[in-house]
C-alpha positions in Angstrom: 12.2 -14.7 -4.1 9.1 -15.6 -6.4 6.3 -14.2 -7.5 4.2 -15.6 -5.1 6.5 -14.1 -2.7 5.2 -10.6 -3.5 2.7 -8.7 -2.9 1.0 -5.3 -4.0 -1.1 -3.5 -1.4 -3.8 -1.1 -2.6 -4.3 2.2 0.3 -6.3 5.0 -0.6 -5.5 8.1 1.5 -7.4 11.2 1.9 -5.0 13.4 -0.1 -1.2 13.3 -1.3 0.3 14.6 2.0 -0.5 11.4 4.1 0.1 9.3 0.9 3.5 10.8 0.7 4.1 10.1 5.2 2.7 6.6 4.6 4.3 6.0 1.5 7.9 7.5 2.9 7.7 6.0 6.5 7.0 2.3 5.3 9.7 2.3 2.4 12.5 3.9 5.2 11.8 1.2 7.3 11.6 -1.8 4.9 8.5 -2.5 5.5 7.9 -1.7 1.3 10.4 -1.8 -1.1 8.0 1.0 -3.3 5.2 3.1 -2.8 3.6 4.7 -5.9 1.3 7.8 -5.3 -1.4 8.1 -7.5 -3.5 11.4 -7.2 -6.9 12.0 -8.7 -8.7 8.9 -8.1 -12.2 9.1 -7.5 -14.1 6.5 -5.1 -17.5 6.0 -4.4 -18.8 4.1 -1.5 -21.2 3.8 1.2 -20.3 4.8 4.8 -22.5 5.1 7.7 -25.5 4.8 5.6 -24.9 7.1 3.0 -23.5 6.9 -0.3 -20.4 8.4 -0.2 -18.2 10.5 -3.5 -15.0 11.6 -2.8 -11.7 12.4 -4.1 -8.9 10.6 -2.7 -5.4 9.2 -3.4 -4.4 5.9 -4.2 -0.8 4.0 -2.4 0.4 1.2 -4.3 3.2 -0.4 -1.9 5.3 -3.1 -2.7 6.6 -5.5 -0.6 6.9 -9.1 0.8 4.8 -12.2 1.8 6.9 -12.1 5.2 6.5 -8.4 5.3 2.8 -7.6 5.0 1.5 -8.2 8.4 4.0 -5.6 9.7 3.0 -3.6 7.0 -0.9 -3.9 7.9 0.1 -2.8 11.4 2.1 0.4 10.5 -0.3 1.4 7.8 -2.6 1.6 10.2 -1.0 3.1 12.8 -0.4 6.0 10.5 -3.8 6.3 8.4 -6.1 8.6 9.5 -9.0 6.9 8.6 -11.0 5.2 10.9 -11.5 2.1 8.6 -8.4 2.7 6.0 -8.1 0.2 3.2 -5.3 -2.5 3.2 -5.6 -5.1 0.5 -2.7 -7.4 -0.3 -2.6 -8.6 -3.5 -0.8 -11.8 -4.5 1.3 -11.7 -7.8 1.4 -14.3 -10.2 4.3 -13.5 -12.4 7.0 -10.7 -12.3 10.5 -9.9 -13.9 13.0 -12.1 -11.4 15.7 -8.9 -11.4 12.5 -6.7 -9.3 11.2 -9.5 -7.3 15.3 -9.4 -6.4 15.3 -5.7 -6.0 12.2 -5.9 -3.6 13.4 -8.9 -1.3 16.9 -6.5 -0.9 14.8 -3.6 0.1 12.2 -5.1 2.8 14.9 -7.0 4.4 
């Protein structure tokens, strides 16, 4: 696998219980090699007209090229928001032993 191979996808999540489902479900059916759970993020947006502040909880998965479509769809399926954030981010460079590591894992 190469760099360009992977990908890391940014989820916020209204609190660490559904980050913990999400993160959990996707990585026990390879759909994510990793999901990191990182609590007390603070976003601000607009959302139905209105400027919006709240606290929520950021899922950084791991995972493949091949993988993230699959991964959008599940995502998703489990995020209770009506209009949940997915972004896929390509990577550029990354140690070859983990790029390894992750292609064994979403297989």
């Amino acid at each position: 696998m190469s760099a360009t191979d992977a990908r890391v996808v940014f989820v916020t999540t209204p609190d660490v219980v559904v980050a913990e489902r999400i993160g959990r479900t996707v990585v026990d059916e390879n759909l994510a090699a990793c999901a990191n759970i990182l609590p007390g993020i603070r976003s601000i947006y607009r959302w139905e007209g209105a400027i919006e502040d709240t606290a929520e909880v950021l899922l950084l998965v791991k995972t493949t090229a091949a993988r993230v479509e699959a991964l959008r769809a599940r995502v998703i399926e489990l995020h209770p928001y009506e209009v949940p954030e997915f972004l896929a981010v390509d990577v550029s460079s990354a140690h070859a032993p983990y790029l390894d590591w992750m292609r064994e894992n979403t297989e």
